[in-house]
N, C-alpha and C positions, 0 to 999 in steps of 0.2 A: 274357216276363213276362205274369202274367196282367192281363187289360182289365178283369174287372171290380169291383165297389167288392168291398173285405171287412168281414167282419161287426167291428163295432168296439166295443159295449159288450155288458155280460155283459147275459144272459136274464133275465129276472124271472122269480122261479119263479109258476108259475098254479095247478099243478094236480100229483097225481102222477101215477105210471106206473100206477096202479088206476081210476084216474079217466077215462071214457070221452073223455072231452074232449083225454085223449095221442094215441089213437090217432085220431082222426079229424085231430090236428095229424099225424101222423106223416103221413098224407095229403094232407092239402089243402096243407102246404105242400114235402113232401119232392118229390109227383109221385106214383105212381100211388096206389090205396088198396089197401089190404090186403082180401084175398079168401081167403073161410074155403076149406075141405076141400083142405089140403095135405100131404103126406109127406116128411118131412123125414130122413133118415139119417144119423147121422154118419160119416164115415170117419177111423180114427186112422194116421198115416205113411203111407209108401209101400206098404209091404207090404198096406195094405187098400185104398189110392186107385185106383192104378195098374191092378189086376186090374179095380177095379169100372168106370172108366173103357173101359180097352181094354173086357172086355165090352159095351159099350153099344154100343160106335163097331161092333166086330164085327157085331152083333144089328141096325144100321142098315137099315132099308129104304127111305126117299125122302131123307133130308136129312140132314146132321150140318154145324151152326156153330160155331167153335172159333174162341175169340180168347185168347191168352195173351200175357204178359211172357218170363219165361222159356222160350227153347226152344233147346237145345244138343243138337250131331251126337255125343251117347252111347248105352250099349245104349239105355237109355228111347227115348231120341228115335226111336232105331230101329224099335221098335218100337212104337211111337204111327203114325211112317211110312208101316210097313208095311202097319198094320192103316188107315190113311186110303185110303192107293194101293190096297188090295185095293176097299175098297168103295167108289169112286170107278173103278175099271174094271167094278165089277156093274152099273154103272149108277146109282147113288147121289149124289145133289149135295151134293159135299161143298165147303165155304166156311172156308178157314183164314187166319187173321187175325193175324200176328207181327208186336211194336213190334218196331222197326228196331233198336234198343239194344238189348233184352234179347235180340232172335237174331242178335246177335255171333258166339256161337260156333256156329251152322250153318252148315257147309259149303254151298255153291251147289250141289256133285253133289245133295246131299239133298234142295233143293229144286225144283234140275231134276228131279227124279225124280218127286218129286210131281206136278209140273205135269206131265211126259208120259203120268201114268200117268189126268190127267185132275181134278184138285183144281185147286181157283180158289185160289191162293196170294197175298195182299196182303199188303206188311211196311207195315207204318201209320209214315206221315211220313218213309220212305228219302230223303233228303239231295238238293234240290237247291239249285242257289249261290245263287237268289234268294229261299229260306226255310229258310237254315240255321238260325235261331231257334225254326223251330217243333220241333225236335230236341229240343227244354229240353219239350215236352210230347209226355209218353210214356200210349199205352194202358197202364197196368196192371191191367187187367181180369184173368179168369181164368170165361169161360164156356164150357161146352160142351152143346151143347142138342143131341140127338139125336131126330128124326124129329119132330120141335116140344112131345115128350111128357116126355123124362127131361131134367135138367137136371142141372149142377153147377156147384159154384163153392166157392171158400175160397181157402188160401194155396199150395196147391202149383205150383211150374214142372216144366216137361218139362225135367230134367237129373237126373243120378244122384247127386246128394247127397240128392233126396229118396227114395233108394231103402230099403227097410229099415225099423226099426223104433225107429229114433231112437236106438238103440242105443250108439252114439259117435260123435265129434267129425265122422266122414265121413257118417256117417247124420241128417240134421235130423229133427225135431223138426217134426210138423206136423197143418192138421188142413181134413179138405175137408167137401162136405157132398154128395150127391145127394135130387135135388127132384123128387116128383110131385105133377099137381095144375093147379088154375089159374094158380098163378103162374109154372108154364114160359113160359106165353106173353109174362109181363114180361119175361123172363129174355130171350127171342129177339128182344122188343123192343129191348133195350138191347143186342144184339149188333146189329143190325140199324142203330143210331145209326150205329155207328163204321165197318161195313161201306159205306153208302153216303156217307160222307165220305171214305172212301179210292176208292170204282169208281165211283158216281154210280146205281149200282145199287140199287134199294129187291126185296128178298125178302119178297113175299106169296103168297098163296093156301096151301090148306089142307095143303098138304106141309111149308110151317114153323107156320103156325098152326090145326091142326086144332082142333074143340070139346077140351074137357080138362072131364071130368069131377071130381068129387071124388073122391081118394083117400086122403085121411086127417081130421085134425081139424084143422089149426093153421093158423089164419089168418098170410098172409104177404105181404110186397111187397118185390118187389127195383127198385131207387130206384139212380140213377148220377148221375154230377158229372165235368163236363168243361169245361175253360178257355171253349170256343166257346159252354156254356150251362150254366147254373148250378152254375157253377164250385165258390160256396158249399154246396152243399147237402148233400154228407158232414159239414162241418165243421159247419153247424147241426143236422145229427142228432145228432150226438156230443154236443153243446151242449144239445139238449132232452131228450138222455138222461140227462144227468147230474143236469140241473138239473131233474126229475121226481123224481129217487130220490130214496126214502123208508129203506130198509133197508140194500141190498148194492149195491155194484158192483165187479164183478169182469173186468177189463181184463184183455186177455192181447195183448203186441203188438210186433213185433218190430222196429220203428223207431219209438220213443216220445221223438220227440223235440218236447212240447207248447209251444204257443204259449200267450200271456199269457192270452187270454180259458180258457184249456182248464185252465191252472194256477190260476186264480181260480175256474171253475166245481167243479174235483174238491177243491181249500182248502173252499170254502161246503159242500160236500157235504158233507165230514169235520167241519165244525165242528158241522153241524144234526144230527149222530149217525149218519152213514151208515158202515156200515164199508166203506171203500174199501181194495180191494188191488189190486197191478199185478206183474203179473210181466214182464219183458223178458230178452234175453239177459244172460249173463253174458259172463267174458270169452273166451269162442268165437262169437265172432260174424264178419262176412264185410265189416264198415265197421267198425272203428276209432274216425273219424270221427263215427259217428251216435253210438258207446258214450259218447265223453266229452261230446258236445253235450248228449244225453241225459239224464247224470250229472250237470252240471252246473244242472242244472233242477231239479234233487230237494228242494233244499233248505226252498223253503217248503212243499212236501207233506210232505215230514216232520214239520217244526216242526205241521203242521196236525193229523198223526194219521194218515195217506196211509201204510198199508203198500207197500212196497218190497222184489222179491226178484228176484235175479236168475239165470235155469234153469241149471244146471251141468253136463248131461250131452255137449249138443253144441250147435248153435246152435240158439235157439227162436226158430221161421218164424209162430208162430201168430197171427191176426189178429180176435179175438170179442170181442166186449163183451155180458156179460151184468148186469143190472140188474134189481132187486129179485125175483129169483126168478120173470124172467117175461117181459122182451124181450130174445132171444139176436139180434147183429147179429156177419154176417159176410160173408168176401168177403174185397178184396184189397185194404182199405184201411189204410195205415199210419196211425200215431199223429202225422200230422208234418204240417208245412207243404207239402211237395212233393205227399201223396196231397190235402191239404183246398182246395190252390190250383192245382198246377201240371200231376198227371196226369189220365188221365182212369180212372175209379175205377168200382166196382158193387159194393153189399152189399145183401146179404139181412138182412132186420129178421122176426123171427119172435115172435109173440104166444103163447105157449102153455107155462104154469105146469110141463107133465111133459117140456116138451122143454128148457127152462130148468134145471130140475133136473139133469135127465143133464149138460148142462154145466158146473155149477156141481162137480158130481163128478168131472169130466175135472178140470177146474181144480182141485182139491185135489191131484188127484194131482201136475200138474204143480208145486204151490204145496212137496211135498213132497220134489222133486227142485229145487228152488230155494234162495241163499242168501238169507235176508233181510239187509236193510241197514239200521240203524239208523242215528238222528240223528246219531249219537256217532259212529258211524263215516264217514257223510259229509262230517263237519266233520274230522274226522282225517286223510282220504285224504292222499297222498303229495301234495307239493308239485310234481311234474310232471303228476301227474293232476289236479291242481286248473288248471295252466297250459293243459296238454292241452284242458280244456273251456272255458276264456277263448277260446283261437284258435277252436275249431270252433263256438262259439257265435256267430262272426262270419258262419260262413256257415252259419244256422242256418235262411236264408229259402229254400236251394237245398237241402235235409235231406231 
């Protein structure tokens, strides 16, 4: 359980998201500050992640740190593998970082392999009898920092359902990002937390933190939260991001299962004329569990004006919040009490009106392969799906 206090009354709103006074909040109080000349790319599915990723790890010449959730002994994995163990016998220091939960399904040959082939392999929090508890906190992070220059992060896992192009129910639905710029060095920072919590080892000098010049325009900081230290601090970005918006906010996220303060701040939002929409899975999703906990939450954002639609092609993995045409925040944070209290978390906050837009254009298109749900229809829902989200909403602190 987490130790420390949680945020308990809603935010006053101060200022908006155009108001220089957000972003120096998004700073002083999330942890690092946002550092202009950054490159930000988006990647859409598998079919564009996976290449641009493997490429990098390929292209590695002193370093690559990789910390993930999901990682499963399929072709992907294999080939992620592969390309780690090649360049980990070039000579190359390479640092791979697996929650114990989410690589379930890797085989031990797979990772003996790795390790002989010369990869510092760590599964974060692996079970012993005298802190079987801290199991309930899982990294779900998703960094890979290459030679301390390129970075990435978003929602995908190393397994082959992100394969593809979201095409159907086997294919998700997903969205990552690759980073250059100064803010890789955040990026390796916050790999770097969890790396010496698990070996005692801290990675410095200039093979993971080389100078980084500017290579684009968009001011950017990548900001984490974890049970052993500022537990709160995703769940109050969420909170000052909402309660800034002036125009749009636009939620995309695949475990939406919000707490009171998150249902009061997106209500306030909808009432002061913000058009809020949220897209989450339909019913292809991989929990059950989170669908009706989730569903069962709908009802006073409806009543408030809170568009509501849920993706229909296969399951939607995506994790972005964009707000007022102009802070895109991304990473591997879910919509729910487990990513804002119990895992440990990392999202990229990105300032920059043209990279916001490209997103808000992603998001329509997903908005158009979504059903929407109206009020009328969530007051109608079937009497087992109304029951269905009573039970799950009991265990809605472990979501």
């Amino acid at each position: 359980m987490p130790t420390e206090k949680k945020i308990e009354t809603q935010l006053t709103r101060l200022y908006d998201t155009d108001d220089p006074q957000f972003r120096r909040s998004l700073g002083v109080l999330l942890g690092p500050p946002l550092v202009e000349g950054n490159k930000v790319e988006v990647l859409l599915n598998g079919d564009q992640i996976f290449p641009a990723m493997l490429k990098a790890i390929r292209e590695a010449k002193k370093t690559i740190t990789f910390e993930t959730y999901i990682y499963w002994s399929e072709s992907i994995g294999k080939e992620f593998a592969d390309a780690l163990a090649e360049r980990a016998r070039a000579g190359v220091k390479v640092h791979l970082m697996l929650d114990y939960i989410g690589s379930l399904k890797m085989d031990n040959a797979s990772m003996d392999e790795l390790k002989q082939a010369g990869v510092q392999l760590h599964r974060y929090h692996k079970p012993v009898w005298w802190k079987l508890a801290r199991l309930n906190n899982r990294t779900h992070r998703k960094l890979l920092v290459v030679d301390g220059r390129i970075g990435f992060t978003g929602g995908v896992g190393i397994a082959d359902k992100w394969r593809g192009r979201g095409q159907d129910e086997d294919h998700w639905r997903d969205t990552h990002f690759r980073v250059e710029g100064p803010v890789v060095g955040q990026m390796q920072a916050v790999f770097n937390d969890n790396w010496t919590k698990a070996t005692g080892v801290v990675l410095d000098g200039e093979d993971y933190f080389p100078a980084l010049s500017a290579q684009g325009d968009s001011p950017a900081q990548m900001f984490s939260s974890s049970i052993t230290g500022g537990g709160e601090s995703m769940h109050l970005m969420y909170l000052m991001a909402i309660t800034a918006a002036r125009r749009t906010i636009h939620l995309s996220n695949s475990y939406f299962v919000p707490d009171e303060l998150a249902v009061k701040a997106l209500v306030a939002a909808a009432k002061r004329g913000v058009d809020v929409r949220i897209i989450t899975p339909g019913k292809i999703i991989d929990s059950d569990v989170v669908r009706a906990a989730s569903r069962e939450r709908w009802g006073e954002l409806l009543r408030a004006g809170v568009k509501m639609a849920e993706y229909q092609p296969t399951m939607y993995h995506v994790k972005a919040l964009v707000v007022d045409s102009l802070l895109v925040s991304v990473g591997s944070t879910n919509f729910d009490n487990r990513s804002f209290s119990l895992n440990d978390e990392a999202n990229l906050n990105v300032l920059d009106p043209k990279f916001a837009k490209e997103q808000e254009a992603i998001f329509e298109q997903d908005w158009l392969r979504a059903k929407p749900v109206s009020l009328q229809q969530w007051q109608n829902r079937p009497l087992h799906d109304k029951a269905a989200g009573k039970l799950a909403d009991l265990v809605g602190a472990q979501l």
